[in-house]
N, C-alpha and C positions, 0 to 999 in steps of 0.2 A: 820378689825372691826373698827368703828367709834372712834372716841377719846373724850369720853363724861366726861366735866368740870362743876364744881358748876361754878355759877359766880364770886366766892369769886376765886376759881382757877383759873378762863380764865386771872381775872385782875391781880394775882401775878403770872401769868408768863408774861405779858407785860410787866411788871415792875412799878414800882412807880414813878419812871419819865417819860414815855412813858404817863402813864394812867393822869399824870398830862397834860399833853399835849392835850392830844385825850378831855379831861372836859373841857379844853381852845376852845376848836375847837366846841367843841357840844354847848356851850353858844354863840358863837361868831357865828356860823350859823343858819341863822333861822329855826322855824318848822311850818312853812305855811300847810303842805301834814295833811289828816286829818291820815294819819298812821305815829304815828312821836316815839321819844327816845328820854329817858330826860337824857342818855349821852352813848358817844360812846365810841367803843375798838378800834376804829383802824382808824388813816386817812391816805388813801393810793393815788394812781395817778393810773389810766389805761395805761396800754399800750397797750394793742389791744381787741378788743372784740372779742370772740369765736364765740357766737351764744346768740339770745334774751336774757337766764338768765346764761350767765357767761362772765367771765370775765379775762383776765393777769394783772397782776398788775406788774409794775417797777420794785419790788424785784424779780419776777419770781414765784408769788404764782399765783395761778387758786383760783376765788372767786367761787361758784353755790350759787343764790340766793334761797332764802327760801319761800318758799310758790307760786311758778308761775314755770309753765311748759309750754316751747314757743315750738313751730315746731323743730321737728329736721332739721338739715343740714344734705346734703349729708355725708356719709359716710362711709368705710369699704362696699363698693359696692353697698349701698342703696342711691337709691336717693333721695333728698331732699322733705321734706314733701311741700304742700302749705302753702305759707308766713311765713318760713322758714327765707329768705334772708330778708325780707320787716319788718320782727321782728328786727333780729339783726342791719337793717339799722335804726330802730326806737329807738334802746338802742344805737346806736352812736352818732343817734342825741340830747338824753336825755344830754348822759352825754358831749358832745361838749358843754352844756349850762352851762356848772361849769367846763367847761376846765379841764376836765379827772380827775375833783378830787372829790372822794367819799370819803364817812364815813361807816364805819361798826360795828353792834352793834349781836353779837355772841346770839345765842340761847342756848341750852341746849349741845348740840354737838357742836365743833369746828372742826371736819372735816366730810367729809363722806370717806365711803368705797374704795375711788378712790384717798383720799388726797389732796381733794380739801379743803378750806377753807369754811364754810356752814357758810352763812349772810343775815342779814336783810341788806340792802345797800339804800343810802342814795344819798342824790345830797345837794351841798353846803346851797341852797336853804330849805334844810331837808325835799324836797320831796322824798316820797319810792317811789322806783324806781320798784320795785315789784310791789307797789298798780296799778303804772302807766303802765308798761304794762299788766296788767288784765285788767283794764279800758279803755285803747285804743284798746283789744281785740288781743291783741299780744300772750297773752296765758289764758292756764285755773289755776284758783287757786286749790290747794292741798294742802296739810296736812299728814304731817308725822310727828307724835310724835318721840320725845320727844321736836318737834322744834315748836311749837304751839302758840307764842309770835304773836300777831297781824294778827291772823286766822280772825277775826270776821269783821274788815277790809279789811281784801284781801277779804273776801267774800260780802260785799258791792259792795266793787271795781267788781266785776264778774257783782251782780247785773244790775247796767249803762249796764256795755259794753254786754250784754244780752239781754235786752230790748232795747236797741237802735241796735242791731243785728250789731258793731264793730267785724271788721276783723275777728275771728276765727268764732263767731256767727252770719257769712254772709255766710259764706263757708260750705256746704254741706259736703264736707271731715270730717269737725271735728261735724257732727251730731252724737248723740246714734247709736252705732249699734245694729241689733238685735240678741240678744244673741242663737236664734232658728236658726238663718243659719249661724251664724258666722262659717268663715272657719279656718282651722285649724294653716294655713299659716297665720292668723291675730294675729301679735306680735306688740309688742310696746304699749307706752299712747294712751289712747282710752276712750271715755266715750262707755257706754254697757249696754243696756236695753230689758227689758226680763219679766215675770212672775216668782215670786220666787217659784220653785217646790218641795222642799223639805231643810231639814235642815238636818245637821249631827255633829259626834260630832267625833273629834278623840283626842289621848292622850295630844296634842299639840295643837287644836285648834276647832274652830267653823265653819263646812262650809255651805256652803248657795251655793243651786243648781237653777241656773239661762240659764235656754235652756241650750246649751252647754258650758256654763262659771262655773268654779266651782270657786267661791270666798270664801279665804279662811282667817280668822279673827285669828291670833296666841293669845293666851290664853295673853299672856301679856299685849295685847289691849284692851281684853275684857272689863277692869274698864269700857273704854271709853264709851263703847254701854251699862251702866249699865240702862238705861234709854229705853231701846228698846227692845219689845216682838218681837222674830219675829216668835215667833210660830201663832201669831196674825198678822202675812205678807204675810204668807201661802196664796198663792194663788194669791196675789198682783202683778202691776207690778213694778217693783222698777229700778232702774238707777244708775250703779256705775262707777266711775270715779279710773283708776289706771292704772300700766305696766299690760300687758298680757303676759305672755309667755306661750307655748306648751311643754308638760313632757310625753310622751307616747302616743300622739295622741290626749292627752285634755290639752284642753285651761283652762289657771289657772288665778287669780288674787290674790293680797294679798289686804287685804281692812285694814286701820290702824288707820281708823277714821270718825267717822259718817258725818263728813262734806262732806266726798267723797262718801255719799249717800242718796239717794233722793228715796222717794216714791211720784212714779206720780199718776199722777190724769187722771181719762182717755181721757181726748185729749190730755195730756202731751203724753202719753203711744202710742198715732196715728200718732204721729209727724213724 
C-alpha cells in the first residue's frame, strides 16, 4: 500500500536541516519551466536512468515521475514498446544538462506500491522534467489521485506535443484503440475509444461499458466526476486513457480521474 503523508509530514521526516537545505536550493535554482515549485523536498544526483519517467538516484532510491507515462522497455519477456529507448535517451539527455542533479518536490503520496519514490522532478534550471517529456511527445500525461499537483500543466504540455503530432502522437501504435474489437490479449497503458453502452453500478464502484472495455471508477473517485452525467453519455463516443488488464476473459480498466477522459466529437471518434 502507498505511504501517503501530509506535507507537514513528508517535511518532518526530512528533517529541519535537510528541508533547510532543499529551500537553499529551490531559491538558488531558477523556475523558467512554466510547471514550476515555490520549494523543494529533496535535491538528489542520478545515477542511472531506468526508462523515460524513472529514475536511480546515488542513495539507491528509484524516483517514478508523477503525471507522464513514457513507452515501456523490454521486459519480463515483452518487448519493448515504440520509442521506448528514444524516451529514456531523451530523459539522459534532459538531465546531462544540470549534470544528473534534480530537485524533487513530493505530492500527496511519497511512495507507490512498488517503493518507489513518487515525484514532481525538476532540472537545476526548475524546468519539470515531466511537463518536458509530454511536450516533446515522449509520453502521455495521467492523473492519479491523490497526486494531482500541476495536472493542468502537464495537460497543456500534452496539448503542443498533440497538435504538433511529437513522437508518441506521430506513431500509430500509441493511437485510440477501438474498444469493439479490442483483443483480449490487449494489456498495458493504452488510450481506448468506443461508444459508451451502458452504465452500472456495483457496491464499490461506477462501471461504464465501452465495446468490450469495462471501465471501472471506484466510489472513492467518484467526488472527482461530481461534475459529469453519464447517464447523459449514453450513447456517446468517449475515449479513456489508462492500464488495461484481462480478469476472466474481460478487459478491465480503472478510470481515476476525468482528465483521463475525453468525449469525442465525431471526427475525433473516425480517427
Amino acid at each position: 500500500m502507498p505511504v501517503t503523508l501530509s506535507g507537514f509530514a513528508q517535511k518532518a521526516l526530512l528533517g529541519s536541516a535537510f528541508c533547510f537545505l532543499a529551500l537553499a536550493f529551490a531559491s538558488a535554482w531558477g523556475q523558467d519551466s512554466q510547471c514550476t515549485s515555490d520549494a523543494y523536498d529533496l535535491i538528489a544526483e542520478v545515477r542511472e536512468v531506468i526508462d523515460g519517467d524513472s529514475v536511480l538516484l546515488t542513495d539507491g532510491r528509484q524516483v517514478r515521475f508523477i503525471g507522464v507515462n513514457t513507452p515501456e522497455r523490454a521486459k519480463e519477456g515483452r518487448v519493448a514498446e515504440p520509442l521506448a529507448d528514444a524516451a529514456r535517451a531523451a530523459l539522459i539527455g534532459y538531465l546531462a544538462s544540470g549534470n544528473n542533479r534534480i530537485a524533487l518536490d513530493f505530492d500527496s503520496e511519497l511512495q507507490d506500491r512498488y517503493g518507489r519514490l513518487l515525484a514532481h522532478v525538476f532540472l537545476p534550471d526548475g524546468a519539470s522534467l515531466s511537463a518536458r517529456l509530454i511536450q516533446d511527445g515522449w509520453g502521455l500525461a495521467i492523473a492519479v489521485p491523490p497526486n494531482l499537483a500541476l495536472q493542468d500543466c502537464y495537460r497543456l504540455a500534452e496539448q503542443e506535443a498533440r497538435t504538433r503530432r511529437r513522437g508518441v502522437w506521430a506513431d500509430a501504435y500509441y493511437g485510440a484503440r477501438d474498444a469493439g474489437v479490442l483483443e483480449t490479449r490487449a494489456t498495458g497503458f493504452m488510450r481506448v475509444k468506443g461508444r459508451l453502452d451502458r452504465i452500472g453500478f456495483s457496491r464499490s464502484a461506477l462501471w461504464l461499458q465501452i465495446g468490450r472495455l469495462g471501465v471501472r471508477i471506484d466510489k472513492r473517485y467518484l467526488p472527482h466526476f461530481r461534475h459529469w452525467n453519464f447517464h447523459a453519455l449514453q450513447g456517446l463516443e468517449l475515449e479513456v486513457r489508462g492500464w488495461v488488464s484481462g480478469q476472466g476473459g474481460r478487459l478491465r480498466m480503472n478510470l481515476k480521474h476525468p482528465n483521463d477522459l475525453e468525449v469525442l466529437t465525431a471526427s475525433q471518434a473516425r480517427e
